[in-house]
C-alpha positions as CSV (number, residue, x, y, z in Angstrom):
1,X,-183.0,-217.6,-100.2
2,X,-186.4,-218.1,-98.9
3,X,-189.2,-216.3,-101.1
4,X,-190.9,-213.9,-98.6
5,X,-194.2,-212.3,-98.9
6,X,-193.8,-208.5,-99.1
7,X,-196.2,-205.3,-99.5
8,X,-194.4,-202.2,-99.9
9,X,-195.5,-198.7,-99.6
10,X,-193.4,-195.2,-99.7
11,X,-191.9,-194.5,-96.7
12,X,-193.0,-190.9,-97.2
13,X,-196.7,-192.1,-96.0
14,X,-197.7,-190.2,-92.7
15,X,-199.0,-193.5,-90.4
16,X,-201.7,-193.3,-88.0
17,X,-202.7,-195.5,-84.8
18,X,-205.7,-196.9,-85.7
19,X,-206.8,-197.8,-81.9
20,X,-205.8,-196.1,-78.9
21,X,-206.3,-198.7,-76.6
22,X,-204.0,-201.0,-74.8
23,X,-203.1,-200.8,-77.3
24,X,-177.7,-204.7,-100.9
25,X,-176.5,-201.3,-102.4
26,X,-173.4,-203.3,-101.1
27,X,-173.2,-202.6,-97.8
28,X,-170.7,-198.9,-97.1
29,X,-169.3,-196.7,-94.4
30,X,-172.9,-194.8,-94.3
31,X,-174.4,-193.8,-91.4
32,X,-177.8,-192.9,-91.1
33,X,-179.5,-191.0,-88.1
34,X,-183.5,-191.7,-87.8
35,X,-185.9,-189.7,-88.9
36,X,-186.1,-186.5,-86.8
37,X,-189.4,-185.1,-87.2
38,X,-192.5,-186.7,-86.1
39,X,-195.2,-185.0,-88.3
40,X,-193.2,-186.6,-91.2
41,X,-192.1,-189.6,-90.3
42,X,-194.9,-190.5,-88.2
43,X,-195.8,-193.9,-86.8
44,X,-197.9,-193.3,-83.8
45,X,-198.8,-196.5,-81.8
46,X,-200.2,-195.6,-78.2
47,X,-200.7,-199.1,-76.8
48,X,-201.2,-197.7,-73.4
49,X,-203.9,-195.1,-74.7
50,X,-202.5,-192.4,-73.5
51,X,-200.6,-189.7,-75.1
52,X,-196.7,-190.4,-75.8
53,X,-193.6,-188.8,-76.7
54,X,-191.4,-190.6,-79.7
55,X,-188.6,-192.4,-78.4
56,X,-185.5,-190.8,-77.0
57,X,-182.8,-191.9,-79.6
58,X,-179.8,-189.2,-79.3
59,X,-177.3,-191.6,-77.2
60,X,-174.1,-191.0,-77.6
61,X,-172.6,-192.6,-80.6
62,X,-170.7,-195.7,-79.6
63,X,-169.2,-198.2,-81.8
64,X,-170.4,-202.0,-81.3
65,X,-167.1,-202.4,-79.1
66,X,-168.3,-199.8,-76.7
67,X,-165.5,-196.9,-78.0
68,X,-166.0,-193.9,-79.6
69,X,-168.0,-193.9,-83.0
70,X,-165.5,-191.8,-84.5
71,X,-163.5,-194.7,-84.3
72,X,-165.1,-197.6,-86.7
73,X,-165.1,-200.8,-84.5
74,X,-163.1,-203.8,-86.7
75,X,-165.0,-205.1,-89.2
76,X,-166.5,-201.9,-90.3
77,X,-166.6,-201.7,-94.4
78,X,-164.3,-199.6,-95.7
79,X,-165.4,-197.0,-98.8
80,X,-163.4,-197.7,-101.6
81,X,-162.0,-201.1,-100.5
82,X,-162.7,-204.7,-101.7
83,X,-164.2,-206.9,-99.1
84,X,-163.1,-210.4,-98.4
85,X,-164.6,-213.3,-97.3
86,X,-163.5,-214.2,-93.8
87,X,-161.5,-216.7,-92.1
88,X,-162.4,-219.4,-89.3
89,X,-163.4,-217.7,-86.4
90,X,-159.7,-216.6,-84.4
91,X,-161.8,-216.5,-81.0
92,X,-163.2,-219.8,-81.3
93,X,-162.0,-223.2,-82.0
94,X,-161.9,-225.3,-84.9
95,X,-165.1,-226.6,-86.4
96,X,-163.4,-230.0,-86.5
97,X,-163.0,-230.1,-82.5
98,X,-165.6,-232.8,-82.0
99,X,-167.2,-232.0,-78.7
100,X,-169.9,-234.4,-77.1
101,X,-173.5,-232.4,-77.8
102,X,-176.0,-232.2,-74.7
103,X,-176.2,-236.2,-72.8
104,X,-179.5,-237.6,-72.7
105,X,-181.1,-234.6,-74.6
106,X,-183.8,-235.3,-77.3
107,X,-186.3,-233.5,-79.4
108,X,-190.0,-235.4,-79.4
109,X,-192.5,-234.0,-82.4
110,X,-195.2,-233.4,-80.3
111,X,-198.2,-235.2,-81.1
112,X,-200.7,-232.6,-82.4
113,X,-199.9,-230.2,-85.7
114,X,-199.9,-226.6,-85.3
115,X,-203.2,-224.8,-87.3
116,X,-201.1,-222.9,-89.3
117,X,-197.7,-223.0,-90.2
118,X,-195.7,-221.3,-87.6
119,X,-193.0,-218.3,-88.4
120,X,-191.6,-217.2,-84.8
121,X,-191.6,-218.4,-80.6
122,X,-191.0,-216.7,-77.6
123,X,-191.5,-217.5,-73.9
124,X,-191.4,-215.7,-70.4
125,X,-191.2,-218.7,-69.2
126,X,-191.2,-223.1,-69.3
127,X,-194.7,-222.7,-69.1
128,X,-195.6,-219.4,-70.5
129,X,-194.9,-219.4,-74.6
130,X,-195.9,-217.8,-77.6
131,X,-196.0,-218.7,-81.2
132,X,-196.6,-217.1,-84.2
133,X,-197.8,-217.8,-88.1
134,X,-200.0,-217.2,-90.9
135,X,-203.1,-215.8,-90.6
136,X,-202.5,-213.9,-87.6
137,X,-202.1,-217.3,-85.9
138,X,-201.3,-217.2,-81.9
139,X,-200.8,-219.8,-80.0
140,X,-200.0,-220.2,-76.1
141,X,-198.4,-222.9,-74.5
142,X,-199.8,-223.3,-70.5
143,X,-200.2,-225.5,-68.2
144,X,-198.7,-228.6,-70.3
145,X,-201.0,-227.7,-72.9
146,X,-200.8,-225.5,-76.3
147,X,-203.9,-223.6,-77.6
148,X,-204.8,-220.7,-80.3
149,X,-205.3,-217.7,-78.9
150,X,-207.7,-215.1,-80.5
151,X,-205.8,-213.0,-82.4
152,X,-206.7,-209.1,-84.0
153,X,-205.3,-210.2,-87.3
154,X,-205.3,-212.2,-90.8
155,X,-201.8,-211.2,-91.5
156,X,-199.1,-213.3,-91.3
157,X,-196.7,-212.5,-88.1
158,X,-193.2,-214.0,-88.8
159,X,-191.5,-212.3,-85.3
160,X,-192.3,-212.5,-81.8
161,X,-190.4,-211.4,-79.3
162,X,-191.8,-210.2,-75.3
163,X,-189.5,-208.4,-72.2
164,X,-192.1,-210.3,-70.4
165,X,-195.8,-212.2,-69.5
166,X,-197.8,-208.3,-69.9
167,X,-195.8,-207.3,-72.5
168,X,-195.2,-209.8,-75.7
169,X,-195.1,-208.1,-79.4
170,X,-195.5,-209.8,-82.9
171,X,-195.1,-208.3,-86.2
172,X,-195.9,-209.0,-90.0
173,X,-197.2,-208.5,-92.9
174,X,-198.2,-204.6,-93.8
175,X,-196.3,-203.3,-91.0
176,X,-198.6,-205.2,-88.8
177,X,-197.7,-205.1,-85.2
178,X,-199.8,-206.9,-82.3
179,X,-200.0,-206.8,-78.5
180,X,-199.9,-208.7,-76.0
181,X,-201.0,-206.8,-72.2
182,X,-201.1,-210.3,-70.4
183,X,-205.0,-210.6,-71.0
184,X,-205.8,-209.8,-74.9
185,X,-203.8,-209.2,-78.1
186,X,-204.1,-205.9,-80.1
187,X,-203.3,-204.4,-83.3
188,X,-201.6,-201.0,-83.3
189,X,-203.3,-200.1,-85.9
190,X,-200.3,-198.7,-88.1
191,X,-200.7,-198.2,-91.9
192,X,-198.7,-200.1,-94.6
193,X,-195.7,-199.4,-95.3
194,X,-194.0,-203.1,-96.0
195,X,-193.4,-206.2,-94.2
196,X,-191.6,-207.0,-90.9
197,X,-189.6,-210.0,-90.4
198,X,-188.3,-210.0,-86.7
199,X,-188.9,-208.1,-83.7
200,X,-185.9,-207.9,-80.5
201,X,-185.7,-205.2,-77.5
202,X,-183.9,-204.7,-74.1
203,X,-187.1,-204.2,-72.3
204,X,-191.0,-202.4,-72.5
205,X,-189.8,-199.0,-73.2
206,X,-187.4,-200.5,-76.3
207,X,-188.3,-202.5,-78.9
208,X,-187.2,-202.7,-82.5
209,X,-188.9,-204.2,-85.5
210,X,-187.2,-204.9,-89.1
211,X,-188.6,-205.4,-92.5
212,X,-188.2,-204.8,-95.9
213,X,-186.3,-202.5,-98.2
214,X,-184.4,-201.7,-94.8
215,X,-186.9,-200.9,-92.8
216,X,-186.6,-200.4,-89.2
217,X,-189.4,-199.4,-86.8
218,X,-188.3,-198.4,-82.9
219,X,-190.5,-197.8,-80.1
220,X,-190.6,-196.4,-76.6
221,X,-193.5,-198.7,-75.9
222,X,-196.0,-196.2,-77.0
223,X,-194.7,-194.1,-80.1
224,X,-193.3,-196.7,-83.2
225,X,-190.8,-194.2,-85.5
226,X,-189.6,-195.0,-88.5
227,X,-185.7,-195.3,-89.9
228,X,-184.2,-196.2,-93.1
229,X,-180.8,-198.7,-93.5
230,X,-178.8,-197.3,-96.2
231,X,-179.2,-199.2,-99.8
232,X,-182.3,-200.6,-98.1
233,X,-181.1,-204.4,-98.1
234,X,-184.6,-206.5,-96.8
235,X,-183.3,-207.4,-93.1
236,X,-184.8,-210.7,-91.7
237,X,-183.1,-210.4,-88.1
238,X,-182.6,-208.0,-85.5
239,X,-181.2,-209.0,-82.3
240,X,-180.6,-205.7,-79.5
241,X,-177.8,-206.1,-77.0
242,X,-178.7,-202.8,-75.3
243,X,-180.4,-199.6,-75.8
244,X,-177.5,-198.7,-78.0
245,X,-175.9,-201.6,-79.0
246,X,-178.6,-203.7,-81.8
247,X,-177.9,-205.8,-84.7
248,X,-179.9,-205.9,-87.9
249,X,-178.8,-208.5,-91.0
250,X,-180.8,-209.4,-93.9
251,X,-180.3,-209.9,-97.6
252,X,-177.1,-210.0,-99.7
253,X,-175.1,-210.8,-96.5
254,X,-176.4,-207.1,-94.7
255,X,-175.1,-206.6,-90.9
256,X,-176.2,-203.2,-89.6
257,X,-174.9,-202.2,-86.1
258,X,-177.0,-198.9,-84.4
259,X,-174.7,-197.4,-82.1
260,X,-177.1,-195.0,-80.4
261,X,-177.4,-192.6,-83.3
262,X,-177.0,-193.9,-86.5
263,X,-176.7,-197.6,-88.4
264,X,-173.4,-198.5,-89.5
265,X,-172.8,-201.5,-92.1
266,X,-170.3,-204.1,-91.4
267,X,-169.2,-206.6,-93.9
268,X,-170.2,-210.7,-93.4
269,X,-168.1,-211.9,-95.7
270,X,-170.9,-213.6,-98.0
271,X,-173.5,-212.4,-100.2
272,X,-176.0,-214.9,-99.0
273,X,-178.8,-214.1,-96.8
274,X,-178.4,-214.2,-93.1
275,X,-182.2,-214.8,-91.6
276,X,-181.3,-214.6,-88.1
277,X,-179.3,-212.8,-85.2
278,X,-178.5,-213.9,-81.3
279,X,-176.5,-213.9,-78.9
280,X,-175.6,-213.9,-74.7
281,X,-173.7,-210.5,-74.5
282,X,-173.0,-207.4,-76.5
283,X,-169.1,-209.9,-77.4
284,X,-171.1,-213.1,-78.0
285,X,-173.3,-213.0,-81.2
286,X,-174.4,-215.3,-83.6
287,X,-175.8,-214.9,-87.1
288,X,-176.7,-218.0,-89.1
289,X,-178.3,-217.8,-93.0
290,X,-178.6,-219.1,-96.6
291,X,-175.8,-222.0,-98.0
292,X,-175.3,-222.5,-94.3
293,X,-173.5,-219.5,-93.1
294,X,-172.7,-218.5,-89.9
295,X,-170.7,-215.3,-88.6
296,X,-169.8,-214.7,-84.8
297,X,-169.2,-211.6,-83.3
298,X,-166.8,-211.1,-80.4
299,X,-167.0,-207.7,-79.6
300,X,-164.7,-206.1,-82.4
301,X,-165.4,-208.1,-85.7
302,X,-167.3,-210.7,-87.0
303,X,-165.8,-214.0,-87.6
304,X,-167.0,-216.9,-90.4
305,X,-167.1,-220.1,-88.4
306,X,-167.6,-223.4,-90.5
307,X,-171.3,-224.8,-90.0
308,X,-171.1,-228.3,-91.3
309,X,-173.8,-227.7,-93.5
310,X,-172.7,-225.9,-96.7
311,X,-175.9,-226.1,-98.8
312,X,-177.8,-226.1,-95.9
313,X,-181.0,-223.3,-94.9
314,X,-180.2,-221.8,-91.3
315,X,-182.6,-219.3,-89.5
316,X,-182.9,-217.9,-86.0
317,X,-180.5,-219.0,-83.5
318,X,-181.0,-219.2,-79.6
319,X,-178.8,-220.7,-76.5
320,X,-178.8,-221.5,-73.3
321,X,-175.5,-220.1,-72.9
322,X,-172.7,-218.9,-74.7
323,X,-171.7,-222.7,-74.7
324,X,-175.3,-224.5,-75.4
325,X,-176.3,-222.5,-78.4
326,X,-178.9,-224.0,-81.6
327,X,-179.5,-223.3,-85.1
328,X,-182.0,-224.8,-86.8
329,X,-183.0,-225.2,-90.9
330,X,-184.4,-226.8,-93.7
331,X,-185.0,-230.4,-94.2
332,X,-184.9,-231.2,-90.2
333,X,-181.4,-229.5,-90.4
334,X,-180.4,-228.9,-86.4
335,X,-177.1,-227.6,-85.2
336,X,-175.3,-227.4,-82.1
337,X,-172.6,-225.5,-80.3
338,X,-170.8,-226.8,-77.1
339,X,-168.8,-223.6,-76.7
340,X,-166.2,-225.0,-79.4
341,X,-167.7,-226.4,-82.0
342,X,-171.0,-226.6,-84.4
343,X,-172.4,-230.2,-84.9
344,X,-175.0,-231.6,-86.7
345,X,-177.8,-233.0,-84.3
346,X,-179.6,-235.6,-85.3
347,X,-183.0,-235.2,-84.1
348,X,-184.9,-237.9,-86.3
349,X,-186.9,-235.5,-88.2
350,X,-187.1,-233.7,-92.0
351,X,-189.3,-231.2,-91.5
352,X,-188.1,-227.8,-92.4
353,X,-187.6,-225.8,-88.8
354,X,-187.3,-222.2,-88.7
355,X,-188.0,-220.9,-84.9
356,X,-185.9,-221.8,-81.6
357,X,-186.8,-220.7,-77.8
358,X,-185.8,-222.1,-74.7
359,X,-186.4,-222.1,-71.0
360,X,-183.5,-223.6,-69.9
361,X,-180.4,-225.9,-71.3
362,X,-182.8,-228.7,-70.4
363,X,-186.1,-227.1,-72.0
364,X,-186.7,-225.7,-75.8
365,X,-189.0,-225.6,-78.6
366,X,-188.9,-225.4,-82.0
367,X,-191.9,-224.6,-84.5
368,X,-191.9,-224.5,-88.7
369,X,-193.5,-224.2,-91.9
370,X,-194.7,-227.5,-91.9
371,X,-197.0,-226.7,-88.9
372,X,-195.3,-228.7,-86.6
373,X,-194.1,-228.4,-83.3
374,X,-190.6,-230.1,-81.5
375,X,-189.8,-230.0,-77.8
376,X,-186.5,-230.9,-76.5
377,X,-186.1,-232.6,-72.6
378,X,-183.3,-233.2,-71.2
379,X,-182.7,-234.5,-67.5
């Protein structure tokens, strides 16, 4: 497991917005509803300066197959009963079906090193991306060219994630959260109450953020409330599928599925660390982690599917599509799925990569700790 640095507070703190402007207990059958009452739980982040209500989050509970929560969807843990490890993926094939990996693809190290070394990457766009890293590092990639942006923090941001150009959001260290309105970044201004790790939404008015000692921060775009995972398990990805439908996974093997109202654990199978979560649909997810584990998610359980790399580091993966998918990890580590298989793709690097975002099947980049930047072109 990757060592992170954390600063945690009491949940119990009452957190303030700063700036108005523009501004595993082993995972169980627990559910747990957010917290109800604003004065107490109390994050208040008005980016858009005026006042705001906190987010609507009393949908009707729906499992992670789309059926009533009453009914656990497959894969739910079980009080009382052992957990297992899991098979080979039933919905997909074979990790020895050798399937040819993108033609005339390749991944060029661009020539200049990042400034700092470089935790998250999200784009709008092939020409509009964002990266993020220690010291409140920013950088923008447009018009050919990448440059640091100025940036209202020294904090480390490990997540970035944006439903658009005007609207991009990092997160970090301290519970800090920045902003991006299309012109200039800005804190939120929240007080400390521990780290995040990744940040994932469906659009501006939801966005979810998760961090240590299970803590998960929503937001209507305005209003950033607080929630609790049971056994508080540090959770490194999130990945939303809709308003109702978002994934969480962190230490220990932790996969947390909110269905509306409240997060329900699922069981992975492993006790390693799963850093990362994506996917195309709400019954096409990835989840990749530590000794090189990755679980897929069809819609009614998630499956262990054989990653080539045993001993291997795996973070965040992305895809084109649910048949052009990447994973990539320590030591220049670089998978890829064809829709039937993972491979090992050798790029000609060593570096340690931990971030993946693409354009297109033809256009991605990938950033690190070792303050380097990769961009793969294909024709």
């Amino acid at each position: 497991m990757v060592l992170r640095r954390t600063c945690v507070a009491p949940l119990f703190a009452v957190l303030l917005l700063a700036c108005g402007s523009n501004a595993a207990k082993t995972v169980a059958d627990t559910e747990a509803a957010p917290e109800d009452d604003a004065a107490d739980a109390a994050i208040a982040s008005d980016v858009s300066g005026a006042d705001a209500t906190p987010a609507d989050q009393t949908a009707a509970p729906a499992d992670a197959s789309g059926t009533d929560a009453a009914a656990p969807a497959d894969g739910a843990v079980d009080a009382g009963k052992d957990t297992q490890a899991l098979d080979v993926a039933p919905d997909v094939a074979s990790a020895d079906v050798k399937q040819p990996t993108p033609a005339n693809g390749q991944w060029i190290k661009q020539a200049i090193d990042a400034p700092s070394t470089l935790h998250g990457i999200w784009g709008s766009a092939a020409d509009d991306i964002w990266a993020c890293g220690d010291q409140g590092a920013l950088l923008h990639y447009a018009a050919g060219t990448w440059h640091a942006d100025k940036s209202p923090t020294i904090q480390w941001l490990h997540g970035i994630w944006g439903s658009g150009p005007s609207d991009v959001w990092a997160v970090g260290e301290s519970t800090t959260i920045v902003h991006y309105d299309g012109k200039t970044w800005t804190a939120a201004g929240l007080a400390s109450i521990g780290a995040l790790f990744a940040v994932s939404g469906t659009s501006s008015t939801d966005i979810w953020a998760v961090g240590d000692a299970g803590l998960v921060l929503h937001s209507n775009g305005k209003v950033w409330m607080p929630s609790t995972v049971p056994g508080e398990p540090y959770l490194y990805g999130v990945f939303a599928a809709g308003t109702d439908d978002v994934w969480a996974s962190g230490g220990g093997g932790a996969l947390w599925h909110w269905n509306g109202s409240a997060w329900k654990g699922f069981d992975a199978g492993t006790k390693a660390g799963i850093e990362g979560l994506w996917g195309t649909s709400s019954a096409d997810i990835w989840a990749a982690g530590d000794q090189g584990v990755i679980r897929h998610w069809n819609g009614k359980s998630w499956s262990a599917v054989d990653s080539t790399v045993p001993a291997g580091h795996l973070y965040m993966p992305w895809g084109a599509s649910a048949n052009d998918a990447w994973i990539p990890g320590n030591g220049g580590v670089l998978l890829h799925w064809d829709g039937f298989a993972w491979s090992q793709f050798d790029w000609g690097g060593d570096v340690n990569l931990r971030a993946i975002w693409g354009s297109s099947s033809k256009n991605a980049w990938m950033v690190g700790p070792d303050k380097e930047i990769v961009h793969y072109t294909a024709p």
